[in-house]
N, C-alpha and C positions, 0 to 999 in steps of 0.2 A: 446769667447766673455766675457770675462772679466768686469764684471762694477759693480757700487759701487749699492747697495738697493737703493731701493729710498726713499727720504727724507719725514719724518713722517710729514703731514700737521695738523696742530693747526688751530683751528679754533681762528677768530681775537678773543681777550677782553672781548671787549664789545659785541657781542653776543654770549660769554659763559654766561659773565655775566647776561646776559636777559634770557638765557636758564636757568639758575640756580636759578634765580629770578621767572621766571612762574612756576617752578618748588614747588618751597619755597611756593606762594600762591596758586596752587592747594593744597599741604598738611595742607595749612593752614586751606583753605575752608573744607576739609577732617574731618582734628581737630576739626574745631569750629562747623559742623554739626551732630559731632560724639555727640556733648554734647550739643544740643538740639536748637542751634542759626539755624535762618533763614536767609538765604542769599537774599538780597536782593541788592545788585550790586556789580560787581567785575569790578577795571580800571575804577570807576566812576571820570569826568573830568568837569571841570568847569576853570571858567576865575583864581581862586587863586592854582589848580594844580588837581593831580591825587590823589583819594580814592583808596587804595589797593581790598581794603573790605567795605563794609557796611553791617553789618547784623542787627536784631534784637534779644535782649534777653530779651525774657516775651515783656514790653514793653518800655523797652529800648533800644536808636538808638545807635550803638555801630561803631565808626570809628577805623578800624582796621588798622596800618600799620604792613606789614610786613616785614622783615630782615631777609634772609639766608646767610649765612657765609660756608664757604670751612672748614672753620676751625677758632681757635681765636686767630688766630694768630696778627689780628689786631683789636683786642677787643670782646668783646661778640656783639653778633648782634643788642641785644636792646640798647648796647651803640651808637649806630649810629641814635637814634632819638634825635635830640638835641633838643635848642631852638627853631631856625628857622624854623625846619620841625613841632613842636608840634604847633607854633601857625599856619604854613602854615593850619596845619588840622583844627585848627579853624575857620579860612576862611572858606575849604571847605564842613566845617559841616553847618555853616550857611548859606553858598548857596545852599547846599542842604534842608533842611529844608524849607529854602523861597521857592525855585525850585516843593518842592513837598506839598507846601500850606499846612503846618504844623501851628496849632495854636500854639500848645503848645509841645515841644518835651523834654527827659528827653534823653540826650547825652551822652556821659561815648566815652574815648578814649583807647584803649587796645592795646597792640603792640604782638602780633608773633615772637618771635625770633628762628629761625630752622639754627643749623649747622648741615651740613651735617656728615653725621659718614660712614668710610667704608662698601660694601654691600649691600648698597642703603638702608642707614636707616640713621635715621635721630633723632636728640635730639630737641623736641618741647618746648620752656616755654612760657605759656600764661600770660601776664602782665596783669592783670582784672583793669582797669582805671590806667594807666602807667603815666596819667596826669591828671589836669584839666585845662578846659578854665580860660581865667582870666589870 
């Protein structure tokens, strides 16, 4: 009986991709708790898109996006927030803030960027306000 192995199945793309992405924000949440932020939603969603993270630090409300990467091979991770995605966040920092009847909120936006390294370890840089509104 003669016959060939059988053929290694790959999981599709895009749910590597999403597996590597949940991945990327659990270490993130890991990282930003490790140094003293408060998680206060993870995948928070609203009418202008998705919050990766929201935490606070001391008392500042901190929109985290975060970008894992396989590798850099197609740039470093935090160069994947551009314009588009940095004002989208400022939408969804002001629907949140309205959402959770904030008089007054002091906002800072930070980005997570984690490539992956063989071993299952991973290179973390934390951008502290990677932008501003406006």
């Amino acid at each position: 009986m003669g016959g060939s192995a059988p053929a290694t199945v790959r999981e599709p793309r895009g749910r590597r991709n999403r597996a590597l992405g949940a991945r990327g924000e659990d270490a993130a949440v890991r990282f930003l708790e490790a140094r003293g932020y408060h998680i206060l939603e993870r995948n928070w969603t609203c009418f202008a898109g998705e919050a990766d993270i929201i935490a606070a630090d001391g008392t500042t409300l901190v929109f985290v996006e975060v970008k894992t990467r396989r590798d850099d091979s197609h740039g470093l991770p935090s160069e994947a927030v551009g314009r588009a995605k940095r004002e989208r966040y400022e939408k969804i920092a002001l629907a949140y803030v309205t959402d959770h009847f904030f008089d007054e909120a002091v906002v800072r936006f930070d980005v997570v960027a984690i490539t992956v390294l063989p071993e299952d370890r991973a290179f973390v840089s934390h951008h502290v306000g990677a932008y501003s509104a406006g």
